[in-house]
N, C-alpha and C positions, 0 to 999 in steps of 0.2 A: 388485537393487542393483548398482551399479556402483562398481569399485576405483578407486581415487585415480588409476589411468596412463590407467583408461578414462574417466573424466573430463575429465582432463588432453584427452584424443584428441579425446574428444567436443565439449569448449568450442571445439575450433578447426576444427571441420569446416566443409568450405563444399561446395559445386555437388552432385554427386550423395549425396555423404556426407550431407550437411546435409541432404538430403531427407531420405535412407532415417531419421536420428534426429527428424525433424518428425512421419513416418508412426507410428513406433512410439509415440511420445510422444501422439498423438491418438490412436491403438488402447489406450493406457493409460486415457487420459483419461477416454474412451466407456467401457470397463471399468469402468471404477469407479465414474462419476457419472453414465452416458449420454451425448447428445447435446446437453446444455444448458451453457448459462453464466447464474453468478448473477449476479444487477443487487446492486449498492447504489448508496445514495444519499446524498453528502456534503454538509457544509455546515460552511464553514471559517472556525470563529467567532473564530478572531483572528491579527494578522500580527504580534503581539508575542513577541519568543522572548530567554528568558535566557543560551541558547547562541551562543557564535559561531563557527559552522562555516563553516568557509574556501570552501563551495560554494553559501550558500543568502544569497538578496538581503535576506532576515529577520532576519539575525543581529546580534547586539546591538552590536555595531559601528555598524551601520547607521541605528541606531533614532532618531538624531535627522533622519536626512532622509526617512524612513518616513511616510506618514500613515498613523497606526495606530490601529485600533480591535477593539473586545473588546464581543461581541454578549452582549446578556441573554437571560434564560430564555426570553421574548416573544418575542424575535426566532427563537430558537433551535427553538418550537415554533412558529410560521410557518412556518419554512423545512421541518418534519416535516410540517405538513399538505401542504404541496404534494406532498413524496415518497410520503407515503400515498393520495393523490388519482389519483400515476401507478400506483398498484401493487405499490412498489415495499417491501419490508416487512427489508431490512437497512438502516438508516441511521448514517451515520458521520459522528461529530463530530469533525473535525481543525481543530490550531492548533497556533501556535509552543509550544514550551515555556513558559508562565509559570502560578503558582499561581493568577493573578486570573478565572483560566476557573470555575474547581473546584465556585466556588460558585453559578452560573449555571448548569452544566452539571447539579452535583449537585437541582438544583430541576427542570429540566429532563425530567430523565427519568420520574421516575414521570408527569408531564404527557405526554409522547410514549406510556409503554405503556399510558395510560389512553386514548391517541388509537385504538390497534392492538388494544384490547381484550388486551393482555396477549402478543400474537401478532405479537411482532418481536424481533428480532434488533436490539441496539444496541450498537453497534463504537465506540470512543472510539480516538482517534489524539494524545495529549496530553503525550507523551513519559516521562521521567526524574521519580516521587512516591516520596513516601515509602508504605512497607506499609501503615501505616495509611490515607494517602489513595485507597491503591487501594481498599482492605479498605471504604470509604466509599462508593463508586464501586459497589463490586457490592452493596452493600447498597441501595442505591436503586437496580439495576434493571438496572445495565450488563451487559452477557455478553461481550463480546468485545473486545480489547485489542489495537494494533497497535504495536510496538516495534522500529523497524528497527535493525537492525545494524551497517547501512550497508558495514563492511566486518571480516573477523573477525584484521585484521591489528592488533597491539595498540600498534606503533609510530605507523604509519601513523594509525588511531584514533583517538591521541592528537595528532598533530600537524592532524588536520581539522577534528575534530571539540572537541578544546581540553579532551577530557573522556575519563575510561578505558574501556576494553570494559568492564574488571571491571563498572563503575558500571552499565553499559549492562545485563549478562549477570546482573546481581545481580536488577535491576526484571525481568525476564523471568522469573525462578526464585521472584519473590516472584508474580508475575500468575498460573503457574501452579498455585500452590501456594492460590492465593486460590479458583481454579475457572473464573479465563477459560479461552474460546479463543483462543488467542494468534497474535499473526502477526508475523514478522519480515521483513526483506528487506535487500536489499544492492545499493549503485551500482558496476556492471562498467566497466572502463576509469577508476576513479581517477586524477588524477595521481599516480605513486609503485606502482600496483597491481600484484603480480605473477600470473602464471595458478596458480600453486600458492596463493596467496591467497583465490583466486577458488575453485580446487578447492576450499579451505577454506571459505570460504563456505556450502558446500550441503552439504558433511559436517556442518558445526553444522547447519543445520537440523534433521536426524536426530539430532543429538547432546542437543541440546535438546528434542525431542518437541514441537513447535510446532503449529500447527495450519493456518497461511499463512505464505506465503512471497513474497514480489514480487523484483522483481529490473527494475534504472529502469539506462537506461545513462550514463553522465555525460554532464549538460547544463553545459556553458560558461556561464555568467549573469554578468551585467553589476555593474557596483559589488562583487566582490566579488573576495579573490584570487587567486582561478583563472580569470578572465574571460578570461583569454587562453588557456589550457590547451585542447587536441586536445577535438572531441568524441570522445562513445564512440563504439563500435562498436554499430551495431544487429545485423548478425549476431554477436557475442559476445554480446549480450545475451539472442536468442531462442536459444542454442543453449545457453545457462544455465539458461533456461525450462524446453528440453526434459530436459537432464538432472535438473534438480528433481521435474518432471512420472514420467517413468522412476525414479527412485533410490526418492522418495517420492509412491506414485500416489493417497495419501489428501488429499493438501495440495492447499488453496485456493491456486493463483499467478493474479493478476489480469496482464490484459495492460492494464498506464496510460500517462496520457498522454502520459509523457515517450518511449514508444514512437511516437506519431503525432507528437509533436514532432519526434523526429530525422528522421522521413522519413516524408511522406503512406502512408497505407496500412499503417502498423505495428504496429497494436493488430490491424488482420487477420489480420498475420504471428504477432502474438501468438499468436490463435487458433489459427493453424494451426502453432505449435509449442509448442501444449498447454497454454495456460493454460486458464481455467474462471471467470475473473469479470471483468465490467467493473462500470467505478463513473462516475454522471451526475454530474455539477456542479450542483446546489442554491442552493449563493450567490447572494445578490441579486446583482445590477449594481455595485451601487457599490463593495462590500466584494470582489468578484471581482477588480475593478482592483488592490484596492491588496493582493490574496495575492499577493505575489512569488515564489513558490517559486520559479520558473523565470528574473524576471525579468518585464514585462510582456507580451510576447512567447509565453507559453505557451499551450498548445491545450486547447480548454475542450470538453469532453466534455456534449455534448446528449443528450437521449432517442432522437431519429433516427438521431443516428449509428452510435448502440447498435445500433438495430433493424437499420439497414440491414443492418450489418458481421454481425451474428449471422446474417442471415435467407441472409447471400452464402457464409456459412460453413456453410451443411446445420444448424446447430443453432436451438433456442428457448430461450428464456428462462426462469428461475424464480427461486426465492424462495429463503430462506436454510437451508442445509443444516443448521440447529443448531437449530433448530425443531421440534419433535414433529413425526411423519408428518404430512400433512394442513394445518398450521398454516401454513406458508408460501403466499406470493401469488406468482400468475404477472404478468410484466408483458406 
């Protein structure tokens, strides 16, 4: 574990520095989980969100020039048989914040582990519920919850995000207490963000006992109030990776798109500064268009790309680490 100064050192390493913590961070990694990176499989069953955070083209501000749609259970287990057809046996259902998911989602699932024979991992990404709808959530079937943080700055938090940490840090205390896997993560280079911030950031990881961790460097997007704001830094962000990767060598950090967004070749860099999952795009065609997380403009993560980027990085692929031995599928 690394001290808050060594942190500090480490987020802002660059040229030879920045190697020697990518090297170490991928000697961790291998340590702990081998040579592989887990797949999942997303599918982003709506662009409607009750939040309006000042970074994302979703936000409820927005929503009447939105074309917005909210997929049904139907839809919801089509898009699982395709993921289950690749191999691929962690699937994650993401969407804006709103409660009109709950109920489609909640039907959904036992349909999806009746598809996997009981033998998958199913990650929900559906933000801010109440205990009891969580407590709902894992009764039909869900195992793993992703609740970003976004940033562990409680000013700052509230002025992006329009809503408290507390609120944030409450639903994550209530997931784990319920028996998710929990995963949180955080966007480096906020506007407003400081590196003691940021060092903050990956102390709560630990602090909180989480079980994932992402780490997306801010993307500038269009129609929203910071469309004009600096992009991130992509090396702040992979050298964020590395110290999550080192501090905590048990946590799932995915290297995602918003890393191949800011610069071709990023989700590789990921790799090679120790992250341990990628995640395929799912979404039809049509509904793909109108997720704006990013804005239109975002990079859509294929099967291929997966494979390529794993096969150039010495590792292979597998299945989900939450699984009894045996249970998870290789892609």
């Amino acid at each position: 574990m690394l001290s808050s100064t060594e942190i500090r050192e480490a987020i802002q390493a660059s040229a030879g520095r920045q190697q020697e913590l990518f090297e170490e961070a991928r000697r961790v990694r291998d340590e702990h989980f081998g040579k592989t990176v887990i797949l999942r499989g997303v599918v982003e069953i709506t662009n409607v969100c009750r939040v309006d955070c000042d970074y994302c083209p979703m936000r409820r501000g927005n929503a009447r020039y939105n074309d917005r749609y909210v997929m049904t259970s139907e839809d919801i287990l089509s898009r699982a048989r395709e993921i289950h057809a690749a191999g691929i046996d962690v699937i994650l259902l993401q969407g804006g914040e709103t409660p009109r998911t709950l109920a489609a989602v909640t039907k959904a699932i036992p349909a999806i582990r009746e598809l996997y024979d009981n033998r998958v991992e199913i990650l929900l990404n559906l933000g801010n519920l109440a205990r009891a709808e969580y407590a709902r959530l894992r009764r039909a079937g869900a195992t793993s919850y992703i609740l970003k943080h976004e940033t562990s700055d409680p000013r700052l938090h509230l002025q992006i995000r329009k809503e408290t940490l507390d609120s944030r840090l409450r639903c994550m205390r209530d997931l784990l207490d319920l028996g998710f896997k929990v995963g949180t993560g955080l966007i480096s280079d906020l506007p407003g963000q400081s590196l003691d911030s940021i060092v903050q950031d990956i102390e709560l990881a630990g602090q909180l006992g989480v079980h994932m961790c992402s780490v997306s460097p801010f993307v500038p997007a269009p129609d929203t109030p910071l469309a004009d704001a600096p992009a991130g830094s992509l090396d702040l962000a992979l050298n964020v990776i590395a110290c999550l990767r080192i501090c905590y060598p048990h946590l799932l950090v995915p290297s995602v798109s918003a890393l191949e967004k800011a610069d071709a070749g990023g989700q590789s860099r990921g790799l090679a500064a120790g992250a341990n999952v990628l995640t395929v795009n799912f979404t039809g065609d049509a509904d793909r268009g109108r997720y704006l997380i990013y804005g239109r403009q975002r990079y859509i993560v294929r099967l291929q790309h997966v494979r390529d980027i794993v096969a150039g990085a010495g590792l292979r692929t597998r299945g989900s680490v939450f699984l009894p031995t045996g249970a998870g599928r290789r892609g």
